[in-house]
VMD Tcl script that builds the backbone (N, CA, C; Angstrom):
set m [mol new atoms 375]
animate dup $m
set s [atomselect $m all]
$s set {name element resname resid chain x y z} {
  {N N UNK 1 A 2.106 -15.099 -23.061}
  {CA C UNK 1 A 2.348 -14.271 -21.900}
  {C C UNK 1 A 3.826 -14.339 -21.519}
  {N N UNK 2 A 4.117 -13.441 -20.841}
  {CA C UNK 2 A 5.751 -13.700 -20.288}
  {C C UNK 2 A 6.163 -12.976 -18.538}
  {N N UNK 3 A 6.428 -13.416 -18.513}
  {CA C UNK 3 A 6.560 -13.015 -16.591}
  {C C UNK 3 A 7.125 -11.988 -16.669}
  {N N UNK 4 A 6.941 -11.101 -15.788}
  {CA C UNK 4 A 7.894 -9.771 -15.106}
  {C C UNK 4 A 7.998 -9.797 -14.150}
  {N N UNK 5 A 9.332 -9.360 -13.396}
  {CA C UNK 5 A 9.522 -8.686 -12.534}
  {C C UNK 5 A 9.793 -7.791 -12.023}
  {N N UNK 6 A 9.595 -6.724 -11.392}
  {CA C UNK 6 A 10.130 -5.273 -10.903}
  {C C UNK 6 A 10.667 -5.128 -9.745}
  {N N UNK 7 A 11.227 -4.277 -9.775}
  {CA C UNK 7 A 11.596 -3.696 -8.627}
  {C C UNK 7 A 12.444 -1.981 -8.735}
  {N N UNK 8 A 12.737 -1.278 -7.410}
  {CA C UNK 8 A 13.090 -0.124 -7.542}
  {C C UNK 8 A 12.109 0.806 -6.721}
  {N N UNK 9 A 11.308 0.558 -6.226}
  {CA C UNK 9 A 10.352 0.900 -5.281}
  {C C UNK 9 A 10.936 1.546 -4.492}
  {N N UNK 10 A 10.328 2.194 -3.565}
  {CA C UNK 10 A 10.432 2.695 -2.115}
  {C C UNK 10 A 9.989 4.067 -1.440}
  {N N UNK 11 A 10.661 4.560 -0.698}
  {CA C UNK 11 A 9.936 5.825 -0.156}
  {C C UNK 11 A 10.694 6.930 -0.443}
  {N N UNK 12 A 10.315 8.017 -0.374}
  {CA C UNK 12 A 11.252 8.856 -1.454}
  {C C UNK 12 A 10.597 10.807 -0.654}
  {N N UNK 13 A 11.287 11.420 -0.722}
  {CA C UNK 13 A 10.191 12.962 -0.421}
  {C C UNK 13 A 10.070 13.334 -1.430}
  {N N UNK 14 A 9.252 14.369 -1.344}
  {CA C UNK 14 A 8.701 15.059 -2.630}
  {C C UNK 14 A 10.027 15.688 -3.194}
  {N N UNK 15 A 9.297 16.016 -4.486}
  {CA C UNK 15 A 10.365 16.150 -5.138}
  {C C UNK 15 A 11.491 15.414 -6.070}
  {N N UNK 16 A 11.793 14.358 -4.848}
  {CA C UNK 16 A 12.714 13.107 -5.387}
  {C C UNK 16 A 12.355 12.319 -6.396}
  {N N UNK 17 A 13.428 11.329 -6.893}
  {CA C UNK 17 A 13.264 10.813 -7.893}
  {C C UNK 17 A 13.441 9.245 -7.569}
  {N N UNK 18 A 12.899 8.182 -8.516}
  {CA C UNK 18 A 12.796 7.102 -8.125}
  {C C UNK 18 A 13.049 6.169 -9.434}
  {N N UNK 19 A 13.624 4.869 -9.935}
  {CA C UNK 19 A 13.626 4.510 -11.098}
  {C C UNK 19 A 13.290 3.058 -10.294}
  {N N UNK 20 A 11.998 2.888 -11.536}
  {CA C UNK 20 A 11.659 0.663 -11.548}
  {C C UNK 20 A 12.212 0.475 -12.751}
  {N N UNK 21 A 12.452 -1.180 -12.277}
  {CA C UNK 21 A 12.823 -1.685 -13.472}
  {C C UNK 21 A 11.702 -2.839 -13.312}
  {N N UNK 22 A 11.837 -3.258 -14.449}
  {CA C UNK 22 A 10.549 -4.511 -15.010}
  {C C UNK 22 A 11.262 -5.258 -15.934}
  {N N UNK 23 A 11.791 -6.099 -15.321}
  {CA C UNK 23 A 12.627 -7.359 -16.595}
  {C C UNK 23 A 12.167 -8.650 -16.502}
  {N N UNK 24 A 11.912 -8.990 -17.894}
  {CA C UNK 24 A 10.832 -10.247 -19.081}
  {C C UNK 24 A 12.037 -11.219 -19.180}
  {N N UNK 25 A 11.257 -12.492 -18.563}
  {CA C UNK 25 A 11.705 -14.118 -18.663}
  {C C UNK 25 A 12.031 -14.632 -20.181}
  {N N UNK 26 A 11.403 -13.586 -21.055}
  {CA C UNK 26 A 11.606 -14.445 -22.781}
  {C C UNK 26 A 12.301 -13.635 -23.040}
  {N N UNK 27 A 13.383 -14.237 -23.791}
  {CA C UNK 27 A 14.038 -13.362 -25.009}
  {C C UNK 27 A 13.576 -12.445 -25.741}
  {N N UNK 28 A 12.013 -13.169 -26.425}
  {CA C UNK 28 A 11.324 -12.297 -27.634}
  {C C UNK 28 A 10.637 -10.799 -26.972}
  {N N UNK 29 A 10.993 -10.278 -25.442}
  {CA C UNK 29 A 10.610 -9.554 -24.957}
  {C C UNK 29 A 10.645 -8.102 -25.817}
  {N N UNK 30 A 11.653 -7.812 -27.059}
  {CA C UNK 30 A 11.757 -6.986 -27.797}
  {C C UNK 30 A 10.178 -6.918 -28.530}
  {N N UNK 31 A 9.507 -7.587 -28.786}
  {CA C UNK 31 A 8.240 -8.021 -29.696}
  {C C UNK 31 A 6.888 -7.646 -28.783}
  {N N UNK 32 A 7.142 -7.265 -27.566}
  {CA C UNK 32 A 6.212 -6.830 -26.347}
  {C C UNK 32 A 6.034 -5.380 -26.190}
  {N N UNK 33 A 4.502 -5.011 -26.245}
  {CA C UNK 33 A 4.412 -3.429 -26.167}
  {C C UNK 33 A 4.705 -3.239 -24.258}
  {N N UNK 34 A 5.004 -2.361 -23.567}
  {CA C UNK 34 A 5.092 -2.633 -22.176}
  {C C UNK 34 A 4.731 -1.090 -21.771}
  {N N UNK 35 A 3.832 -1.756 -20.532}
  {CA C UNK 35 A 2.867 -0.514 -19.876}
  {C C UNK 35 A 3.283 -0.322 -18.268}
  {N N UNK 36 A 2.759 0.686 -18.089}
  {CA C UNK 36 A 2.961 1.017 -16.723}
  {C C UNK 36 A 2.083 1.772 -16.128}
  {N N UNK 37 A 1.082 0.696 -14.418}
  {CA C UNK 37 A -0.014 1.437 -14.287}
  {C C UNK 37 A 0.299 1.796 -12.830}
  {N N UNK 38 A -0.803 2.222 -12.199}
  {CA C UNK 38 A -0.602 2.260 -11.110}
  {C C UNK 38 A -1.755 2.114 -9.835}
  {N N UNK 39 A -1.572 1.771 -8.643}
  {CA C UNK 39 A -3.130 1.687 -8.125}
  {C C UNK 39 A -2.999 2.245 -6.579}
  {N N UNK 40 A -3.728 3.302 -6.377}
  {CA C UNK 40 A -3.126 4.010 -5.001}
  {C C UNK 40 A -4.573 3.266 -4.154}
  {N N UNK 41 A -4.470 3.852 -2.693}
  {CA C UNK 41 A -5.288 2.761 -1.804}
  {C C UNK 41 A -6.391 3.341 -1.912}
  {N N UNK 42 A -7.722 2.804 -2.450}
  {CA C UNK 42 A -8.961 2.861 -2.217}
  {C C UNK 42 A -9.021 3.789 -3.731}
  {N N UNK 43 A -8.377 3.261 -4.925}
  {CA C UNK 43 A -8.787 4.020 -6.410}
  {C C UNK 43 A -8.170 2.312 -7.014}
  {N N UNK 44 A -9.120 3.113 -8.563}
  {CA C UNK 44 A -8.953 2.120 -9.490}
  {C C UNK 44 A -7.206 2.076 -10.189}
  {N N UNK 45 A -6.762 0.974 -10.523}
  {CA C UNK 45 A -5.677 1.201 -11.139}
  {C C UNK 45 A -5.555 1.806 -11.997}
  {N N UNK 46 A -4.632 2.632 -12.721}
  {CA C UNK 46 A -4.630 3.900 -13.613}
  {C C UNK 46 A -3.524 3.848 -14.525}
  {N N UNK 47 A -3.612 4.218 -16.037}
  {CA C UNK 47 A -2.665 4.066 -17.199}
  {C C UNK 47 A -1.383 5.344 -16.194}
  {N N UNK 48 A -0.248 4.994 -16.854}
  {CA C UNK 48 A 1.018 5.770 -16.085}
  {C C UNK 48 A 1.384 5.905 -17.095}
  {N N UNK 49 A 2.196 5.108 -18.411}
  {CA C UNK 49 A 2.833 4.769 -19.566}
  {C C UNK 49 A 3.326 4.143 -19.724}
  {N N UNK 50 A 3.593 4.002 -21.402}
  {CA C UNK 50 A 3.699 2.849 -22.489}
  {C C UNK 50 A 4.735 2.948 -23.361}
  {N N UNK 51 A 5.164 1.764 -23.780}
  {CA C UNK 51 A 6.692 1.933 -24.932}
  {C C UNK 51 A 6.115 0.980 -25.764}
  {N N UNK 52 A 6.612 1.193 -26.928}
  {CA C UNK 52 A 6.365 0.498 -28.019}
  {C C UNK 52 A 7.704 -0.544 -28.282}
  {N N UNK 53 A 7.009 -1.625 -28.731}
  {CA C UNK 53 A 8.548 -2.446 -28.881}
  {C C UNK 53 A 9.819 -2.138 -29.212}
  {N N UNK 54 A 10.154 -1.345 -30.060}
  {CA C UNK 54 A 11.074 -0.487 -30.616}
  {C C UNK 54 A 11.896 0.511 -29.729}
  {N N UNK 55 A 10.400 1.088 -28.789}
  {CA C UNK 55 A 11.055 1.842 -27.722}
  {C C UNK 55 A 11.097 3.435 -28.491}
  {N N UNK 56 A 10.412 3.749 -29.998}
  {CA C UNK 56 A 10.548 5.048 -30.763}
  {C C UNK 56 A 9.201 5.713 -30.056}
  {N N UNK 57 A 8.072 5.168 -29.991}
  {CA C UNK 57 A 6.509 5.632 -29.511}
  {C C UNK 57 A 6.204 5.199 -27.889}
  {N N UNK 58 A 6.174 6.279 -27.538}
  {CA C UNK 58 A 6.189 6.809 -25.826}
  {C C UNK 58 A 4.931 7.317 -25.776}
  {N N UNK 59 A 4.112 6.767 -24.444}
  {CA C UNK 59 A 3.166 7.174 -24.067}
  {C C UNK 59 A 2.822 7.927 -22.775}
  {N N UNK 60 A 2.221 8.861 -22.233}
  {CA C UNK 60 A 2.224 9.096 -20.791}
  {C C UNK 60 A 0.536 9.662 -20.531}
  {N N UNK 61 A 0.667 9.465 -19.584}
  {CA C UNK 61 A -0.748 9.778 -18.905}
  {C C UNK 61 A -0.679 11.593 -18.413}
  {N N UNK 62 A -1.599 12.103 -18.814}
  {CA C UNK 62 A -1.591 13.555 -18.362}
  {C C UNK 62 A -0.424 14.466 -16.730}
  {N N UNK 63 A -1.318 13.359 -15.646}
  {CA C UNK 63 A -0.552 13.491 -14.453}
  {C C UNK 63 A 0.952 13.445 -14.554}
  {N N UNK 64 A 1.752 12.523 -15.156}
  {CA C UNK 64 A 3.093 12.456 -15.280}
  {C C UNK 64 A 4.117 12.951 -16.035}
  {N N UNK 65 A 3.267 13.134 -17.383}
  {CA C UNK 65 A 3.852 13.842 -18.387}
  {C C UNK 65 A 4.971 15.121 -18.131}
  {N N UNK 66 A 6.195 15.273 -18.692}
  {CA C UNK 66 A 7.011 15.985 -17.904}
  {C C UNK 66 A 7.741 15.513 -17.045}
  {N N UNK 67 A 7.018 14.479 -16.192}
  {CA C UNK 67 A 8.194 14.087 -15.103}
  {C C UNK 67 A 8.288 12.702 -15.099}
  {N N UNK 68 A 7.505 11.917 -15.567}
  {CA C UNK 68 A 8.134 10.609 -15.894}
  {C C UNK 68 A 8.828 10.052 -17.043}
  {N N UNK 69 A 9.692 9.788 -17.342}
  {CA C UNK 69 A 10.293 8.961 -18.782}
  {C C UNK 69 A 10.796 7.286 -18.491}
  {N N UNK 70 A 9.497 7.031 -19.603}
  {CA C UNK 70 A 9.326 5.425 -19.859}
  {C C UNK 70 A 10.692 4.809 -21.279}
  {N N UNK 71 A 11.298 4.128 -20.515}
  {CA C UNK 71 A 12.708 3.464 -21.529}
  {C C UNK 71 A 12.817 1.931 -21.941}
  {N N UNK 72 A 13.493 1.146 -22.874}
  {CA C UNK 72 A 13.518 0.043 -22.394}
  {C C UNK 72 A 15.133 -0.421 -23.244}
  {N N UNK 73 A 15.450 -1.679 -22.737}
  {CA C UNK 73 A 16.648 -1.807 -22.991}
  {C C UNK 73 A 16.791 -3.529 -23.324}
  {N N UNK 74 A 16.387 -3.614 -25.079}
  {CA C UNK 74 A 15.379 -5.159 -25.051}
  {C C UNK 74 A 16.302 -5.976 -25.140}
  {N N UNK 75 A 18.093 -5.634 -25.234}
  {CA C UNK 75 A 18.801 -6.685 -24.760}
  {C C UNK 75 A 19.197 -7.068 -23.657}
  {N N UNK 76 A 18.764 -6.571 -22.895}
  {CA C UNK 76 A 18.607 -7.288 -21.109}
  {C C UNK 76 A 17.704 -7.125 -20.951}
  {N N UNK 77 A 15.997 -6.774 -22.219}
  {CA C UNK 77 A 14.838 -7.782 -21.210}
  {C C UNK 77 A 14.420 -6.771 -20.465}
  {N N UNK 78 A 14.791 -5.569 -20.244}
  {CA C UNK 78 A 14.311 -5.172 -19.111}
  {C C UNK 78 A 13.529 -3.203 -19.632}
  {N N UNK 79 A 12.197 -3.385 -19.021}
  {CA C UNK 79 A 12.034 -1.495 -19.034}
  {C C UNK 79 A 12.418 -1.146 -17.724}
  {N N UNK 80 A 12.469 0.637 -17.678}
  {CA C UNK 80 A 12.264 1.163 -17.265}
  {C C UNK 80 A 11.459 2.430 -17.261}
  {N N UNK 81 A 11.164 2.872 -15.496}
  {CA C UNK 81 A 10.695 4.177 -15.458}
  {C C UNK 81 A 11.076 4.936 -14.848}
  {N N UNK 82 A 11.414 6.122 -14.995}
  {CA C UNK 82 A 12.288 7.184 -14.475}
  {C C UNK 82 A 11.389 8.120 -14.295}
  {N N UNK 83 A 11.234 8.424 -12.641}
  {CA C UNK 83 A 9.795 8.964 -11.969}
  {C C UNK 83 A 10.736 10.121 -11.395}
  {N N UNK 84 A 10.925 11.730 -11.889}
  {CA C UNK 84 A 11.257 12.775 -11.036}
  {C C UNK 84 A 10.341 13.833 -10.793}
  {N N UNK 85 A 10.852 14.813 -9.615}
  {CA C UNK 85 A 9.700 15.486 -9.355}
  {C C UNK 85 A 8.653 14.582 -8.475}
  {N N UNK 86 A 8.916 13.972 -7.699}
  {CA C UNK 86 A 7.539 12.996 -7.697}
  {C C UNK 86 A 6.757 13.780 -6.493}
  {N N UNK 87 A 5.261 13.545 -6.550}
  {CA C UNK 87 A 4.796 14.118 -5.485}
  {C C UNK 87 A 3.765 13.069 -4.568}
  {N N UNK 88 A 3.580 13.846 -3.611}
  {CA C UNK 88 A 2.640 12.491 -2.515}
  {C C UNK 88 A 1.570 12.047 -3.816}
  {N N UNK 89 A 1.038 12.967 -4.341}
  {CA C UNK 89 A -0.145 12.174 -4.809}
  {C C UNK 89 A 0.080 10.936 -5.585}
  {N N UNK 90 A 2.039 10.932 -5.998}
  {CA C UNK 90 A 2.188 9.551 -7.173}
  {C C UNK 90 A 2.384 8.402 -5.779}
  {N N UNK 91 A 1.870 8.211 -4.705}
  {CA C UNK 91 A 2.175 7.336 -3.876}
  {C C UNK 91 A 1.650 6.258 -4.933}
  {N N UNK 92 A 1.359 5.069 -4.713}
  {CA C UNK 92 A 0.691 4.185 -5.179}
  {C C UNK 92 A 1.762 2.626 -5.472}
  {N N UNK 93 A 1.161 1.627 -5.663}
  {CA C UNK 93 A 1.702 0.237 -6.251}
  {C C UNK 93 A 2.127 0.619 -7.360}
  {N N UNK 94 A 2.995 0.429 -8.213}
  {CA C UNK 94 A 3.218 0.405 -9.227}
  {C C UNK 94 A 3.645 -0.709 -9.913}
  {N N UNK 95 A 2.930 -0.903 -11.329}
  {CA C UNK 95 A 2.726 -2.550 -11.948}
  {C C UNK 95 A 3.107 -2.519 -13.638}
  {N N UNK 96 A 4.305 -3.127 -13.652}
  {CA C UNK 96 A 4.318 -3.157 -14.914}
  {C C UNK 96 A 3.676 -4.007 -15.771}
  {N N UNK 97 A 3.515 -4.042 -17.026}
  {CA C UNK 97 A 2.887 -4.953 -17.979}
  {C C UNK 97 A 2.909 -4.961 -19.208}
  {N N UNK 98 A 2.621 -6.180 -20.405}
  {CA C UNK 98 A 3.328 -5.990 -21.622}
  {C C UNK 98 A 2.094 -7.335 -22.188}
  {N N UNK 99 A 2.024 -6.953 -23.449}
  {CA C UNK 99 A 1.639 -7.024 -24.176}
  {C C UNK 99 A 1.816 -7.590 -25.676}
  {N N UNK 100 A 1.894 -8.596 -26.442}
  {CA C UNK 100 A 2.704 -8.922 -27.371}
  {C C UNK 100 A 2.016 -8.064 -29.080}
  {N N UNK 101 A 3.093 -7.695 -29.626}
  {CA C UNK 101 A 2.165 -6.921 -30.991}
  {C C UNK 101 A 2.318 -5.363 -30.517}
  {N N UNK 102 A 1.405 -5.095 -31.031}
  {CA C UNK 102 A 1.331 -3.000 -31.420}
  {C C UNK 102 A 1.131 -2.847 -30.511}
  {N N UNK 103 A 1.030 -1.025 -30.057}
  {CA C UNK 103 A 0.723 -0.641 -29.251}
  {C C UNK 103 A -1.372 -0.436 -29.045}
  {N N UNK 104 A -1.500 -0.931 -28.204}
  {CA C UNK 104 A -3.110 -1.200 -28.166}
  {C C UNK 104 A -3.531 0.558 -28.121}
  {N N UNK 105 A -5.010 0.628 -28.593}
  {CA C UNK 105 A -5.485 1.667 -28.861}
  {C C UNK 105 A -5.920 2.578 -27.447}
  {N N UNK 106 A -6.512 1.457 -26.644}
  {CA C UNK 106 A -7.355 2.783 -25.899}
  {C C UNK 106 A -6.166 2.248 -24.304}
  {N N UNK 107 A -5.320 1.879 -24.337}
  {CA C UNK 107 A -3.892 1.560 -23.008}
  {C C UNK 107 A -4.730 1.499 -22.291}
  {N N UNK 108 A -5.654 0.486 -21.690}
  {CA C UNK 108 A -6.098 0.319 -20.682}
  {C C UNK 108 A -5.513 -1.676 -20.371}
  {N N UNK 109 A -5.841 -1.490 -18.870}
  {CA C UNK 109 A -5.818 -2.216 -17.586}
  {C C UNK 109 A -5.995 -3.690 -19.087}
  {N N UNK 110 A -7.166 -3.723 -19.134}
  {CA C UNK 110 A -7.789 -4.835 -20.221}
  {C C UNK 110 A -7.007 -5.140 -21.364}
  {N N UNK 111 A -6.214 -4.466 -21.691}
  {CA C UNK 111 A -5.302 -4.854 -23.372}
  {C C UNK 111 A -4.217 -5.175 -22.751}
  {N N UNK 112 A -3.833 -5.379 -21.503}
  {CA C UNK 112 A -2.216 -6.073 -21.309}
  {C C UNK 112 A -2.663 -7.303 -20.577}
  {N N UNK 113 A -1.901 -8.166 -20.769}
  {CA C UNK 113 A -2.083 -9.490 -20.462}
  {C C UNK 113 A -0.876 -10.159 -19.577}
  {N N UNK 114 A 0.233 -9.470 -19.713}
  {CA C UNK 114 A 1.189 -10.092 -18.823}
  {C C UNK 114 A 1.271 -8.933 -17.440}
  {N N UNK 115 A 1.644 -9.426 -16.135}
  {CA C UNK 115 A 1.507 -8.453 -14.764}
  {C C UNK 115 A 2.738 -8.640 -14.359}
  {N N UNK 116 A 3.440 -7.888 -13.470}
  {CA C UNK 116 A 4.592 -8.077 -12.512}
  {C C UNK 116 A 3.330 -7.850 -11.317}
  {N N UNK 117 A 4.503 -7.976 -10.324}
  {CA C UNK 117 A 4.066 -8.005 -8.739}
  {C C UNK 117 A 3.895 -7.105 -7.884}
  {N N UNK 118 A 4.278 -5.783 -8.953}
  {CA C UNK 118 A 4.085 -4.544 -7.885}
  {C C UNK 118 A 4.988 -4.087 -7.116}
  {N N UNK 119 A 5.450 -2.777 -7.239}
  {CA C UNK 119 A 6.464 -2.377 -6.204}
  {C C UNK 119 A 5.705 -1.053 -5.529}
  {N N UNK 120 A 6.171 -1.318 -4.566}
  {CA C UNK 120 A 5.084 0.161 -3.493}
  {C C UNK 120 A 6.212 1.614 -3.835}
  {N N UNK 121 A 5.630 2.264 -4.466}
  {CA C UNK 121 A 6.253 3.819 -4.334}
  {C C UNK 121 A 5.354 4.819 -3.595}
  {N N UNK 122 A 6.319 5.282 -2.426}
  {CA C UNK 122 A 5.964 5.930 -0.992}
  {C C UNK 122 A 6.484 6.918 -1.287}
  {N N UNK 123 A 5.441 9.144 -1.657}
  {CA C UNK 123 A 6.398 9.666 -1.493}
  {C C UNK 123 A 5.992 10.828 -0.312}
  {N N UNK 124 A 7.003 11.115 0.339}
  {CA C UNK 124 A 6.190 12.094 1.520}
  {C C UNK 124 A 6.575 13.066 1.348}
  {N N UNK 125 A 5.780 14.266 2.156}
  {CA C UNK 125 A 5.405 15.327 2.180}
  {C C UNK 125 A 6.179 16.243 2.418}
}
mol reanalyze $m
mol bondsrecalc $m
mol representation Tube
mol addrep $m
């Protein structure tokens, strides 16, 4: 496992744009598939997207597609997500997470094993 942390959160209007970052305590963080979910109040947490260690195979979830782009930058350890366009409905926690090896098949909640702490993205109306 390897720790994350994020941050980059906050409140934003529609429209606007918002970037987290999520940066890994190990070096070997290059060797980590890394996901990005999300959990708004009173729903289940939900796939957002995924990078492959390499950072060549990008994943996105229907809702975001178009307006989010998932990056990472494995000599400082750190991803990102670059959230534009955003609308109230992307309010939610947002949680990064990673994974050591390939990119897992079905990107769910259950195939990542390492968590950050969550940053609240607020966007209004």
């Amino acid at each position: 496992q390897v720790q994350l942390v994020e941050s980059g959160g906050g409140l934003v209007q529609a429209g606007g744009s918002l970037r987290l970052s999520c940066t890994a305590s190990r070096r070997n963080f290059r060797s980590y598939v890394m996901g990005w979910f999300r959990q708004a109040p009173g729903k289940e947490r939900e796939f957002v997207s995924a990078i492959s260690w390499s950072g060549v195979n990008t994943y996105y979830a229907d809702s975001v597609k178009g307006r989010f782009t998932v990056s990472r930058d494995n000599a400082k350890n750190t991803g990102f997500l670059q959230m534009n366009s955003l609308k109230p409905e992307d309010t939610a926690v947002y949680y990064c997470a990673a994974v050591l090896g390939v990119v897992p098949k079905g990107l769910t909640e259950a195939d990542f094993d390492s968590w950050g702490q969550g940053a609240q993205v607020t966007v209004s109306s």
